[in-house]
mmCIF file of the C-alpha atoms, coordinates in Angstrom:
data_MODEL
# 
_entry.id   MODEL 
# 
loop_
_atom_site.group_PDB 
_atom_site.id 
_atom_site.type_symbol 
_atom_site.label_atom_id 
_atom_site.label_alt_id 
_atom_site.label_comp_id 
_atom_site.label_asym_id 
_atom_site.label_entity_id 
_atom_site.label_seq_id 
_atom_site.pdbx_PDB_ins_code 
_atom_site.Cartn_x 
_atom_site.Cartn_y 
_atom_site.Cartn_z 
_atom_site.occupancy 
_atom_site.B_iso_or_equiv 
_atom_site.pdbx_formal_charge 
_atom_site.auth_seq_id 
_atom_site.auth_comp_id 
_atom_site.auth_asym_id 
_atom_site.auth_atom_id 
_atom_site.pdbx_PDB_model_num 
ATOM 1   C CA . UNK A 1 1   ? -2.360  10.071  -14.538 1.00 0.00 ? 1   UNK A CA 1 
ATOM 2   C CA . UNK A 1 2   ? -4.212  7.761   -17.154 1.00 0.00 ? 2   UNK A CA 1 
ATOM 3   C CA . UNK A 1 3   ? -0.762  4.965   -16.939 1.00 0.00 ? 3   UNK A CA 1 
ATOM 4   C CA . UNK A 1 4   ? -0.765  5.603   -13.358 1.00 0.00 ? 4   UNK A CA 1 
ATOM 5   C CA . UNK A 1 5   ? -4.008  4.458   -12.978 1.00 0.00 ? 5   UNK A CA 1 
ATOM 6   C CA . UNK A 1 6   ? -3.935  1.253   -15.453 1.00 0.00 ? 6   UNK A CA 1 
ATOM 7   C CA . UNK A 1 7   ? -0.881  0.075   -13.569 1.00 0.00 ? 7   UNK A CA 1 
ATOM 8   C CA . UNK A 1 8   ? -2.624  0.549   -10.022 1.00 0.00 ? 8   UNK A CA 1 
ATOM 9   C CA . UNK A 1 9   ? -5.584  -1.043  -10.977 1.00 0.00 ? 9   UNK A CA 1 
ATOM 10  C CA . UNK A 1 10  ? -3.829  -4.235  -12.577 1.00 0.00 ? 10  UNK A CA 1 
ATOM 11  C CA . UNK A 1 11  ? -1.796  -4.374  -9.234  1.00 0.00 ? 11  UNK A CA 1 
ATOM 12  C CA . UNK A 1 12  ? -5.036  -3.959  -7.326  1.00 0.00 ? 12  UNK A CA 1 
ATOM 13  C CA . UNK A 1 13  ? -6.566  -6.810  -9.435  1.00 0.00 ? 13  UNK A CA 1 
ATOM 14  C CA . UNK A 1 14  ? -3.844  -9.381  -9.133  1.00 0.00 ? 14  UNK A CA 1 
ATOM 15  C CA . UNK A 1 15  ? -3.388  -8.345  -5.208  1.00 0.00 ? 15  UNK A CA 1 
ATOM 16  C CA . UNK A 1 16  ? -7.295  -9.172  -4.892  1.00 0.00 ? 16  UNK A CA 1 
ATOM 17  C CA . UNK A 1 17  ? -7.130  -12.602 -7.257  1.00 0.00 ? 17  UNK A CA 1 
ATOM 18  C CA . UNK A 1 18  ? -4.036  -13.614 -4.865  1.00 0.00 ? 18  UNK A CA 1 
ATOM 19  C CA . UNK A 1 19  ? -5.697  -13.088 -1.650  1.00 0.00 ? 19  UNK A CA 1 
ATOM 20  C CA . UNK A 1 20  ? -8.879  -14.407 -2.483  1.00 0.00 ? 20  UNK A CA 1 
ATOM 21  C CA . UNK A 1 21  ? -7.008  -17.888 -3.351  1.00 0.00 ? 21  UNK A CA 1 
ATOM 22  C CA . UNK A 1 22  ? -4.481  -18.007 -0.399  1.00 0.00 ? 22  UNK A CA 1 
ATOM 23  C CA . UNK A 1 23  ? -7.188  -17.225 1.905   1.00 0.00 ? 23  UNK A CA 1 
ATOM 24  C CA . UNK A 1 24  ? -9.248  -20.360 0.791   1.00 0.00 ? 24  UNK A CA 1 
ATOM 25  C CA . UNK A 1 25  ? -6.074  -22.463 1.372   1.00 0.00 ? 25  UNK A CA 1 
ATOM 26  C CA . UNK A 1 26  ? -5.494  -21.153 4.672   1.00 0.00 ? 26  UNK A CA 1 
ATOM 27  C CA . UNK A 1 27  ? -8.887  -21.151 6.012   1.00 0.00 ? 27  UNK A CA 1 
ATOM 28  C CA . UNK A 1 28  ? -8.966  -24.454 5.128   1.00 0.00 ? 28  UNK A CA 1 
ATOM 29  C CA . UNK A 1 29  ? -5.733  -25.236 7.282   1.00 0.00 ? 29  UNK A CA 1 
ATOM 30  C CA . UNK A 1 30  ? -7.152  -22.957 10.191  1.00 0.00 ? 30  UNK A CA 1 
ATOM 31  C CA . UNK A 1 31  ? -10.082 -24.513 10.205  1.00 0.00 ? 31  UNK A CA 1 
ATOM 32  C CA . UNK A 1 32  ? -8.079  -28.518 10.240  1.00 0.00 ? 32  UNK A CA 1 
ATOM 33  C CA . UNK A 1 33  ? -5.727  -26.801 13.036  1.00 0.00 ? 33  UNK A CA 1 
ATOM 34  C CA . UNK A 1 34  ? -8.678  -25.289 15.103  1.00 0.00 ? 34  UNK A CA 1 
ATOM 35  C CA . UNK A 1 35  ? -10.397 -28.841 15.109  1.00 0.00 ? 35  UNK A CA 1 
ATOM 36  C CA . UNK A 1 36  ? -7.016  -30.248 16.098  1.00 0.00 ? 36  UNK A CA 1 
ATOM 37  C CA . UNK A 1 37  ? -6.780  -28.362 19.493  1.00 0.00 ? 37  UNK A CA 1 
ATOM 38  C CA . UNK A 1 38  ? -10.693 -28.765 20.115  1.00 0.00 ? 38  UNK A CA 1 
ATOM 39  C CA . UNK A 1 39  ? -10.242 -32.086 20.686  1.00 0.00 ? 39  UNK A CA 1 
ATOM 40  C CA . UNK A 1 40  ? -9.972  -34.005 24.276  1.00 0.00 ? 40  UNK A CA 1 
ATOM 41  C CA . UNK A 1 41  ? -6.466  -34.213 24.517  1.00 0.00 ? 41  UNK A CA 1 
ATOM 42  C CA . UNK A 1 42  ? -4.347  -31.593 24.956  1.00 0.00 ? 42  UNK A CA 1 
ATOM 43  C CA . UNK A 1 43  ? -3.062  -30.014 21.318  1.00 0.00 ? 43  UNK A CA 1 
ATOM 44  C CA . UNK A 1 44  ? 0.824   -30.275 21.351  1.00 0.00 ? 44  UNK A CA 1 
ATOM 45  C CA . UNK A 1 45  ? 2.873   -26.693 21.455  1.00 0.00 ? 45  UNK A CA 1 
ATOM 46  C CA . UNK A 1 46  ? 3.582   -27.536 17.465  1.00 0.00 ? 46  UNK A CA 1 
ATOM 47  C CA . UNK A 1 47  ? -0.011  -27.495 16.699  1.00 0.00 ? 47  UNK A CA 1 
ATOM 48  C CA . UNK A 1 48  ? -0.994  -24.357 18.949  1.00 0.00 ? 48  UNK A CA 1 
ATOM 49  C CA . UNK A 1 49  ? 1.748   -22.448 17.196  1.00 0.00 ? 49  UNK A CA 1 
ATOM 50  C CA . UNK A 1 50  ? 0.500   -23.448 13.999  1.00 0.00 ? 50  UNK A CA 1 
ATOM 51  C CA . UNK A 1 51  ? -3.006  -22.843 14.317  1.00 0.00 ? 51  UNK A CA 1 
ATOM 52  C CA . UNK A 1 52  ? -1.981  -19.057 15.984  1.00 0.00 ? 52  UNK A CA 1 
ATOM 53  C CA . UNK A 1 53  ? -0.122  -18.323 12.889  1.00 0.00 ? 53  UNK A CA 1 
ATOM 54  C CA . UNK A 1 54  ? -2.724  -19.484 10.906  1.00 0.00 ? 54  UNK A CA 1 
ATOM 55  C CA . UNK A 1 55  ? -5.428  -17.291 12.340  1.00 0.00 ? 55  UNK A CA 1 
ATOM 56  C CA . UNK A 1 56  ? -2.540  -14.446 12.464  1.00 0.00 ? 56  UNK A CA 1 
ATOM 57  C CA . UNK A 1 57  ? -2.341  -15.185 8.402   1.00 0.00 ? 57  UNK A CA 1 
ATOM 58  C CA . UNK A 1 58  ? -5.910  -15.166 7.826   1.00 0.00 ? 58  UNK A CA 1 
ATOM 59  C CA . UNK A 1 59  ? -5.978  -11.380 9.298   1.00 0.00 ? 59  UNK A CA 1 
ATOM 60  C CA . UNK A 1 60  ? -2.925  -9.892  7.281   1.00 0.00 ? 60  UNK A CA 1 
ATOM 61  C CA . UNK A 1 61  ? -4.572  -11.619 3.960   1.00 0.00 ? 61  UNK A CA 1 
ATOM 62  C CA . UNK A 1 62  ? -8.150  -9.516  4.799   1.00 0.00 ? 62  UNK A CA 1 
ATOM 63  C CA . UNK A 1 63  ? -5.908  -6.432  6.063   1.00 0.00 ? 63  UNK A CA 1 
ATOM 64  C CA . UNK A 1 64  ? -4.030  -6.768  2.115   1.00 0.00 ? 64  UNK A CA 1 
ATOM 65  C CA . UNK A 1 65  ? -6.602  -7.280  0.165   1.00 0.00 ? 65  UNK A CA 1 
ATOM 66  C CA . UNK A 1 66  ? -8.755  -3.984  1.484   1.00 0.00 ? 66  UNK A CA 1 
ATOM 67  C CA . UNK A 1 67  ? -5.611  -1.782  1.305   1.00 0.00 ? 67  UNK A CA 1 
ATOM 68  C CA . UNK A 1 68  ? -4.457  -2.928  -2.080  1.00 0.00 ? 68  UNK A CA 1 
ATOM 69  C CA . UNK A 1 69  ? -7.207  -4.533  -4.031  1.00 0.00 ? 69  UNK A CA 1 
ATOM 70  C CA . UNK A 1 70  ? -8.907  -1.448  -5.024  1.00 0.00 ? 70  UNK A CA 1 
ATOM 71  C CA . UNK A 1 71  ? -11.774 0.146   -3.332  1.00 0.00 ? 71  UNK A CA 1 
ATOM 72  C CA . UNK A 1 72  ? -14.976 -2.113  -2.003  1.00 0.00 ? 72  UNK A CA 1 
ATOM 73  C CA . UNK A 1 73  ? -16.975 -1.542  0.491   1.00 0.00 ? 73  UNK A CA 1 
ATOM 74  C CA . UNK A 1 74  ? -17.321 1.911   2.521   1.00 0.00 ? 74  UNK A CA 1 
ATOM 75  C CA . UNK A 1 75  ? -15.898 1.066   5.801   1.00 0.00 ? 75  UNK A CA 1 
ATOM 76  C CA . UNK A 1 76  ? -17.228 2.072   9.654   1.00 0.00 ? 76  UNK A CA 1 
ATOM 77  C CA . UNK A 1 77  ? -15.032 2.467   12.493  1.00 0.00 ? 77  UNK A CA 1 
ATOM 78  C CA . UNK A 1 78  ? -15.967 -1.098  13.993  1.00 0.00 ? 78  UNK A CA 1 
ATOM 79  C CA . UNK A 1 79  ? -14.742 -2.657  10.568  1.00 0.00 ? 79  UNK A CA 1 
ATOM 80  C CA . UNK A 1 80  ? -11.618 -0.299  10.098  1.00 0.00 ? 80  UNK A CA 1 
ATOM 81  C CA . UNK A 1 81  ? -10.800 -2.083  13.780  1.00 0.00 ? 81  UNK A CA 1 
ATOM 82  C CA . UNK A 1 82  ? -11.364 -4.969  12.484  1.00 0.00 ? 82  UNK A CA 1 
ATOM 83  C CA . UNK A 1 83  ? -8.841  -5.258  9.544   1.00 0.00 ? 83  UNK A CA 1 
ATOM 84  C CA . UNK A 1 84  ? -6.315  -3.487  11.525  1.00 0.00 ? 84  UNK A CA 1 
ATOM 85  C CA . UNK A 1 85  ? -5.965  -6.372  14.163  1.00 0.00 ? 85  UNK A CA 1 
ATOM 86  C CA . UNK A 1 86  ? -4.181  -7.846  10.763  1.00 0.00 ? 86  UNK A CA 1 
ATOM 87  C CA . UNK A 1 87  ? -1.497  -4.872  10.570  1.00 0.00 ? 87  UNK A CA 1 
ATOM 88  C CA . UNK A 1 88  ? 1.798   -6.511  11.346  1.00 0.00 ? 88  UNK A CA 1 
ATOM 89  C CA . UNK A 1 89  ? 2.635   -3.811  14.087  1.00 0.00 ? 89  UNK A CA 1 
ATOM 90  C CA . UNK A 1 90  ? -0.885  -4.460  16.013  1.00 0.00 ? 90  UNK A CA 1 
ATOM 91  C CA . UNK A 1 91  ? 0.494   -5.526  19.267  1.00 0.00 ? 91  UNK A CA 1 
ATOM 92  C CA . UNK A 1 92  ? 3.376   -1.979  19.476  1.00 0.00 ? 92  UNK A CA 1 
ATOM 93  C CA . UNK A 1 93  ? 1.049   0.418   17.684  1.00 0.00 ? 93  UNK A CA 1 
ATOM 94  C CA . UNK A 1 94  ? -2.647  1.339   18.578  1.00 0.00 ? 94  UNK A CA 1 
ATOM 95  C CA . UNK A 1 95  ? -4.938  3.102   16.444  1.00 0.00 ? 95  UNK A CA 1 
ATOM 96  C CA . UNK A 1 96  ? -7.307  5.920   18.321  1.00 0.00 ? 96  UNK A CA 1 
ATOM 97  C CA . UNK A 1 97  ? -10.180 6.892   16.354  1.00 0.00 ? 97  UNK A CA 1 
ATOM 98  C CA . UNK A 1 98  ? -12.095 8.888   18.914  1.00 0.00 ? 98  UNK A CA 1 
ATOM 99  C CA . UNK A 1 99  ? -11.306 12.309  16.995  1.00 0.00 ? 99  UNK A CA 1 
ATOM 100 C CA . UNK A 1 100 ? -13.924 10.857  14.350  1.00 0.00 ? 100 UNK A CA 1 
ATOM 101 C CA . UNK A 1 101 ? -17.717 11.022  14.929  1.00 0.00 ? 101 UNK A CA 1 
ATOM 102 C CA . UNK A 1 102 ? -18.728 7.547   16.381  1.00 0.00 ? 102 UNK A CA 1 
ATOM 103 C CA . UNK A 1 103 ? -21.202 6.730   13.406  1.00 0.00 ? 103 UNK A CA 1 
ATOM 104 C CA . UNK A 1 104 ? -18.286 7.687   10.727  1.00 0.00 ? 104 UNK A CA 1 
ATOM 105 C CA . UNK A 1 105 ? -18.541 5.504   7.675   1.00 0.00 ? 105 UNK A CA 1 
ATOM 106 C CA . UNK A 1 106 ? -15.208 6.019   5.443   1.00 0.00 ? 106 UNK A CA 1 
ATOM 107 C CA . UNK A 1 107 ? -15.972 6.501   1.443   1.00 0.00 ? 107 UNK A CA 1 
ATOM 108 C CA . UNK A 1 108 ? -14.187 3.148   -0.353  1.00 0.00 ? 108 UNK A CA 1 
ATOM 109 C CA . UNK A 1 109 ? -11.353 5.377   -1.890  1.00 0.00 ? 109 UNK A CA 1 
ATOM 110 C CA . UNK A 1 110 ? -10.807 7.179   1.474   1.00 0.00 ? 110 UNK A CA 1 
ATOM 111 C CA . UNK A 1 111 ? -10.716 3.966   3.284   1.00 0.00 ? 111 UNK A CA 1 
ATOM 112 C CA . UNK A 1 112 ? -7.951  2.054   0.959   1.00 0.00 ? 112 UNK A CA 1 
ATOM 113 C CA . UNK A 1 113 ? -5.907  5.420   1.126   1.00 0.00 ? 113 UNK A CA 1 
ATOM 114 C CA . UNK A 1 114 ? -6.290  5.320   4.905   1.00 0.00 ? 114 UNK A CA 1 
ATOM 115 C CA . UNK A 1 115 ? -5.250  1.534   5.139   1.00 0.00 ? 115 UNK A CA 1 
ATOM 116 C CA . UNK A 1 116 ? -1.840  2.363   3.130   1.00 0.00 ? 116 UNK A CA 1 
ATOM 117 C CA . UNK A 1 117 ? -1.255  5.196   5.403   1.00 0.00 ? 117 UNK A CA 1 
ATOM 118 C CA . UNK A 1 118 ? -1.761  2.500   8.396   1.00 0.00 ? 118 UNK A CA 1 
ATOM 119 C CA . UNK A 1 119 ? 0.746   -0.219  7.018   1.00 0.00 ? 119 UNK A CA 1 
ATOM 120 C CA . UNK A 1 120 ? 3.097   2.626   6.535   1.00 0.00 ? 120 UNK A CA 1 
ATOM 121 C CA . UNK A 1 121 ? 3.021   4.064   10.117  1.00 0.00 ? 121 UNK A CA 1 
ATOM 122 C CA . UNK A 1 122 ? 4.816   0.645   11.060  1.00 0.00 ? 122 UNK A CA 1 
ATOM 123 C CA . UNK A 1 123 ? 8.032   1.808   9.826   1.00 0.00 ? 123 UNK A CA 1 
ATOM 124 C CA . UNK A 1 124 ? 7.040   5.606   11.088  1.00 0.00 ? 124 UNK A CA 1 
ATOM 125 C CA . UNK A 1 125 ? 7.111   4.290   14.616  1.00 0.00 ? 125 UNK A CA 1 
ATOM 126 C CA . UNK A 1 126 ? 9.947   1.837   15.066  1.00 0.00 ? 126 UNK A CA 1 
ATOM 127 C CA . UNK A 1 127 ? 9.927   1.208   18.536  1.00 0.00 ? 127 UNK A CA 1 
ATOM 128 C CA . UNK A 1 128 ? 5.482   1.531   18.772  1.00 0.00 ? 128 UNK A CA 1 
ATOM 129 C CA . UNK A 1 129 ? 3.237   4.207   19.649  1.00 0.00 ? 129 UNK A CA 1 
ATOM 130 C CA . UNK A 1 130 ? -0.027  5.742   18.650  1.00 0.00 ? 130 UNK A CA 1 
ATOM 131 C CA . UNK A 1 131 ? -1.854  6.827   15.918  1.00 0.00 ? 131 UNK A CA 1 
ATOM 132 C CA . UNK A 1 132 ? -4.386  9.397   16.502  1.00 0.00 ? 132 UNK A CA 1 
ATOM 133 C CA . UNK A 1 133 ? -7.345  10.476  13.982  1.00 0.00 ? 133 UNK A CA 1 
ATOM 134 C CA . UNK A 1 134 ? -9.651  12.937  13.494  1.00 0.00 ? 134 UNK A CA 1 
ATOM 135 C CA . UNK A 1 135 ? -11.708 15.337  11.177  1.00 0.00 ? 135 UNK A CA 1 
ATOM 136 C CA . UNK A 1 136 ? -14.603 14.125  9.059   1.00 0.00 ? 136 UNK A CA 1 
ATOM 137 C CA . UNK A 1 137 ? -14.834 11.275  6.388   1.00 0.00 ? 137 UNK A CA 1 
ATOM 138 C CA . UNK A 1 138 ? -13.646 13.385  3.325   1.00 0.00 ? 138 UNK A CA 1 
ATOM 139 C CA . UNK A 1 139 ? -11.075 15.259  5.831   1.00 0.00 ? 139 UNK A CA 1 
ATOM 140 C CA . UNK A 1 140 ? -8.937  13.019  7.847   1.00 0.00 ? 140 UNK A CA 1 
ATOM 141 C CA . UNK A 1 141 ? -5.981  14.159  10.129  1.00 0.00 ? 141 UNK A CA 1 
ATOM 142 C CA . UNK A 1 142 ? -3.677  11.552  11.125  1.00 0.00 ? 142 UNK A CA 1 
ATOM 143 C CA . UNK A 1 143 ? -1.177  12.533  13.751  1.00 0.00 ? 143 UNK A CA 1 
ATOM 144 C CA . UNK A 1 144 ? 1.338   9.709   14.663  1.00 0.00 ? 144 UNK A CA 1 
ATOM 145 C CA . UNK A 1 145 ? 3.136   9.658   18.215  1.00 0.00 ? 145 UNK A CA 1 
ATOM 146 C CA . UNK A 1 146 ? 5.753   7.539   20.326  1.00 0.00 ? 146 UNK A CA 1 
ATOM 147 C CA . UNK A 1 147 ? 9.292   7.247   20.483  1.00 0.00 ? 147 UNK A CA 1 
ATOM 148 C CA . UNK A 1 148 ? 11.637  8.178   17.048  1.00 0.00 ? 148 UNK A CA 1 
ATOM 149 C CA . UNK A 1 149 ? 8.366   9.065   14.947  1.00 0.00 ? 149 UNK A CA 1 
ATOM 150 C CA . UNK A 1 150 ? 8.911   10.275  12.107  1.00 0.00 ? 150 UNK A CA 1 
ATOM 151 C CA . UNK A 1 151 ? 7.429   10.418  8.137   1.00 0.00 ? 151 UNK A CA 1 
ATOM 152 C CA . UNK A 1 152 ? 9.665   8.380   5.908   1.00 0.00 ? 152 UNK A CA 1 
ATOM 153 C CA . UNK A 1 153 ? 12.046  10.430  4.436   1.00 0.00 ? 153 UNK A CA 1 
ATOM 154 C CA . UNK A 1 154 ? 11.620  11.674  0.726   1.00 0.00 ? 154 UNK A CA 1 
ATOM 155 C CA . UNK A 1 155 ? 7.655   11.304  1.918   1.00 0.00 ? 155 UNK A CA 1 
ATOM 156 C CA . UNK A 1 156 ? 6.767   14.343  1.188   1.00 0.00 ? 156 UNK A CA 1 
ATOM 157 C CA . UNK A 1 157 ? 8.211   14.609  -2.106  1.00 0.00 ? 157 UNK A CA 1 
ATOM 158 C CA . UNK A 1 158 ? 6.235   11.678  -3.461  1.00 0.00 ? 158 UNK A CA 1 
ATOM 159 C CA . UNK A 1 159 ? 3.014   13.620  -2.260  1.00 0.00 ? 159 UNK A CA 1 
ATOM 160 C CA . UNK A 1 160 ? 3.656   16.125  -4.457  1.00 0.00 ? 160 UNK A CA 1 
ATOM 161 C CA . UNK A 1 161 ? 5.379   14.752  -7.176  1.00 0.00 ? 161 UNK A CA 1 
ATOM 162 C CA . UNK A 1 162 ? 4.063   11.131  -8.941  1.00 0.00 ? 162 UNK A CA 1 
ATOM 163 C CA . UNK A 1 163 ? 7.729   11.186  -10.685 1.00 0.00 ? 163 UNK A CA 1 
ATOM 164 C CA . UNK A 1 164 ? 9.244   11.084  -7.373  1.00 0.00 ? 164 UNK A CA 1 
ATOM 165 C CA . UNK A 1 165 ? 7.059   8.498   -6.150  1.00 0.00 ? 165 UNK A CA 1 
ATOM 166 C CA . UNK A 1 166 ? 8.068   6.228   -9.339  1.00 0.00 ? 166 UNK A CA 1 
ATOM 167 C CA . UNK A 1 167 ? 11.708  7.252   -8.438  1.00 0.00 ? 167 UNK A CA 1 
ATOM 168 C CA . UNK A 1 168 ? 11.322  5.642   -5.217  1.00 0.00 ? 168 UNK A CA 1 
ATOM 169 C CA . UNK A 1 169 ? 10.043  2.465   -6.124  1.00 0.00 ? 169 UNK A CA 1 
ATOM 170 C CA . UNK A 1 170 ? 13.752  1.111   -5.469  1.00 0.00 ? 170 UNK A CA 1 
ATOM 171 C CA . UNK A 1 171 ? 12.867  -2.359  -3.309  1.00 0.00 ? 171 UNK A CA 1 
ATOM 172 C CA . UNK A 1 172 ? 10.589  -4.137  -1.587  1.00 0.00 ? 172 UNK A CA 1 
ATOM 173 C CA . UNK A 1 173 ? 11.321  -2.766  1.918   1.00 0.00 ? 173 UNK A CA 1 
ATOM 174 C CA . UNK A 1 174 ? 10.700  0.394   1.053   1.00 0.00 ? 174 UNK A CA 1 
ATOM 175 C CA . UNK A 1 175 ? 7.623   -0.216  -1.089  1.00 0.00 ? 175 UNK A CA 1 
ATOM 176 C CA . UNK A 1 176 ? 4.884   0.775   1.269   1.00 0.00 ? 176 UNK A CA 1 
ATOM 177 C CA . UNK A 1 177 ? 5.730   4.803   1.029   1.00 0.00 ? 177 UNK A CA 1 
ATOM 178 C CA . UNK A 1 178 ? 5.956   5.378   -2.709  1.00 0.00 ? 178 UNK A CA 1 
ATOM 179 C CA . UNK A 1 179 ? 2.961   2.895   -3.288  1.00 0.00 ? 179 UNK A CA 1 
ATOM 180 C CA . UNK A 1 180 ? 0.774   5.046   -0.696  1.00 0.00 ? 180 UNK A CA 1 
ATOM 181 C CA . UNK A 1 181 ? 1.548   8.215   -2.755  1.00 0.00 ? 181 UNK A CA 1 
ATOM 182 C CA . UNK A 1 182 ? 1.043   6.406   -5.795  1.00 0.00 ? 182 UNK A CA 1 
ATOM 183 C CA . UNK A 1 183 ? -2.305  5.320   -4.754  1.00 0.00 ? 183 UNK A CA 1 
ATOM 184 C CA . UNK A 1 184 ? -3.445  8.153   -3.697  1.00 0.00 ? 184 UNK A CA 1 
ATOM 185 C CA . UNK A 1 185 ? -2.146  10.065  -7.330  1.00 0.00 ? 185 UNK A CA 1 
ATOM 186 C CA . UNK A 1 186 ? -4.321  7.686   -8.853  1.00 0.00 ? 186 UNK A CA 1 
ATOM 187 C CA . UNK A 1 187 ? -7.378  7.681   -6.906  1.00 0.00 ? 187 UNK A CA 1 
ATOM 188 C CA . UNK A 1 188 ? -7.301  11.306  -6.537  1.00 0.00 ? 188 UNK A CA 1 
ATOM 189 C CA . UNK A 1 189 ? -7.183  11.452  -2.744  1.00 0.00 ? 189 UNK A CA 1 
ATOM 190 C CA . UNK A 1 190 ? -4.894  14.444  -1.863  1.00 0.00 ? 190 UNK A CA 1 
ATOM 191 C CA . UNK A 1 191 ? -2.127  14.021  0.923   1.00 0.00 ? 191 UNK A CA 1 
ATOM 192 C CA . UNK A 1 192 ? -0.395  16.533  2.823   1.00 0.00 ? 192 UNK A CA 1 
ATOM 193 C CA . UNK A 1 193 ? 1.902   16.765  5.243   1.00 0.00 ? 193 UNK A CA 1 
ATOM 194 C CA . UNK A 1 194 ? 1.287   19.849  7.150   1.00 0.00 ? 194 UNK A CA 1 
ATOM 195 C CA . UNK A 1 195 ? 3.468   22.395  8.781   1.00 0.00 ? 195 UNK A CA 1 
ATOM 196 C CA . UNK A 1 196 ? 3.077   24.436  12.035  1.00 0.00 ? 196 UNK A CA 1 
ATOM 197 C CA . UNK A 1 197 ? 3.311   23.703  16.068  1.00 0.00 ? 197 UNK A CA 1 
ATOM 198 C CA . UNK A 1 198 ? 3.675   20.071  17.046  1.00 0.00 ? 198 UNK A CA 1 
ATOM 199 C CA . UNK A 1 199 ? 3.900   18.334  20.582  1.00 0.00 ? 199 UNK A CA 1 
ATOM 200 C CA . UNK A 1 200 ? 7.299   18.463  21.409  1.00 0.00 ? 200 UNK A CA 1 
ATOM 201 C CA . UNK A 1 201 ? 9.362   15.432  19.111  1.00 0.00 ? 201 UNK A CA 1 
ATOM 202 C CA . UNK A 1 202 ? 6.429   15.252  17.321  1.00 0.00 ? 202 UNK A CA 1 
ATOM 203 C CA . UNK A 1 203 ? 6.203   15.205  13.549  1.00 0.00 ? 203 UNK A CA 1 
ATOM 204 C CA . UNK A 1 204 ? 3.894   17.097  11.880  1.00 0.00 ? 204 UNK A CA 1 
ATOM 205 C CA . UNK A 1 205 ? -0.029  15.824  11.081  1.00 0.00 ? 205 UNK A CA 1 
ATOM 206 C CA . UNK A 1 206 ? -0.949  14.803  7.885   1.00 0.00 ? 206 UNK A CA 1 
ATOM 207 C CA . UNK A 1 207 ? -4.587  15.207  6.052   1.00 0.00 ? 207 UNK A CA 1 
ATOM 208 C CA . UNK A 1 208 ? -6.384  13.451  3.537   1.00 0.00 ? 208 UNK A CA 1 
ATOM 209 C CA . UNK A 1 209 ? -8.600  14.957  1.571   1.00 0.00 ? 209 UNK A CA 1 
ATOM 210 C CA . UNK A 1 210 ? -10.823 13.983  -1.174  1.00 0.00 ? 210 UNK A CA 1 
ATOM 211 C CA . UNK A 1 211 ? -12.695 16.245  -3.747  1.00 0.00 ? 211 UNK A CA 1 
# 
């Protein structure tokens, strides 16, 4: 648990150094790109592209650096909103929070755990969907739902099993599942994947819980 947790934190602290410094850069570049279509004349399709991808950027940087610079802040629902409008799957894949109590305010290590599980539900719902939550701050269930949904496979294993998890650290297309478990080994946030009825095609919820 103790090497676990040295490596997560040095990836946490050179995710959190790297965002920090690319988001300065392209701030900078949104902000010359914003002036550039505020201007009388009419910004040319090159420059309204840009400045949309720039924003776009801007919003995945934020979204990275909460999920995998190590816990900050504890996070309300408005802000969890927020940094999901980053998540590279936001325009096929809604996130429904109304199973939470409206003033819900997520504990730092609960909210980083919860923004893995989000990133991963992009490959859990290749062709878009929902994701539904509910339960209490230090008891989350997260049901996912829409077309082909479905946990990674060998998910489960890693849950249970931090030597799977390090097994399955094969490439970087598949990093987002073993890294969740990982992170949630080392924070001591447990995840489950739980069995019994489902809606029909539906896989099964999982729960976060913390001590």
């Amino acid at each position: 648990m103790a090497r676990i947790s040295e490596c997560l934190r040095l990836a946490e602290l050179t995710c959190a150094r790297l965002c920090h410094d690319l988001s300065g850069l392209l701030g900078t570049i949104g902000g010359a790109l914003e002036l550039a279509t505020d201007g009388d004349q009419e910004a040319s399709e090159e420059v309204t592209l840009a400045a949309d991808a720039a924003r776009e950027l801007i919003t995945r940087l934020r979204l990275y650096r909460a999920a995998w610079g190590g816990p900050g802040e504890p996070l309300s629902l408005p802000a969890l909103h927020d940094l999901l409008e980053g998540l590279p799957q936001a325009r096929s894949v809604t996130v429904e929070t109304h199973g939470l109590p409206p003033d819900t305010v997520l504990p730092p290590v609960v909210a980083v755990i919860l923004l893995n599980l989000l990133l991963l539900v992009g490959s859990c719902l290749p062709r878009g969907g929902r994701v539904v939550l509910a339960g209490a701050p230090n008891d989350l269930f997260l049901r996912i739902l829409g077309p082909n949904a479905a946990w990674p496979a060998g998910f489960a294993a890693c849950l249970v099993d931090e030597d799977a998890a390090m097994a399955a650290l094969s490439t970087a297309r598949a990093l987002q599942m073993p890294l969740t478990a990982l992170m949630a080994h080392g924070h001591g946030v447990r995840l489950s994947i739980l069995m019994g009825p489902t809606p029909a095609g539906a896989p099964p919820p999982l729960r976060l819980e913390t001590a």
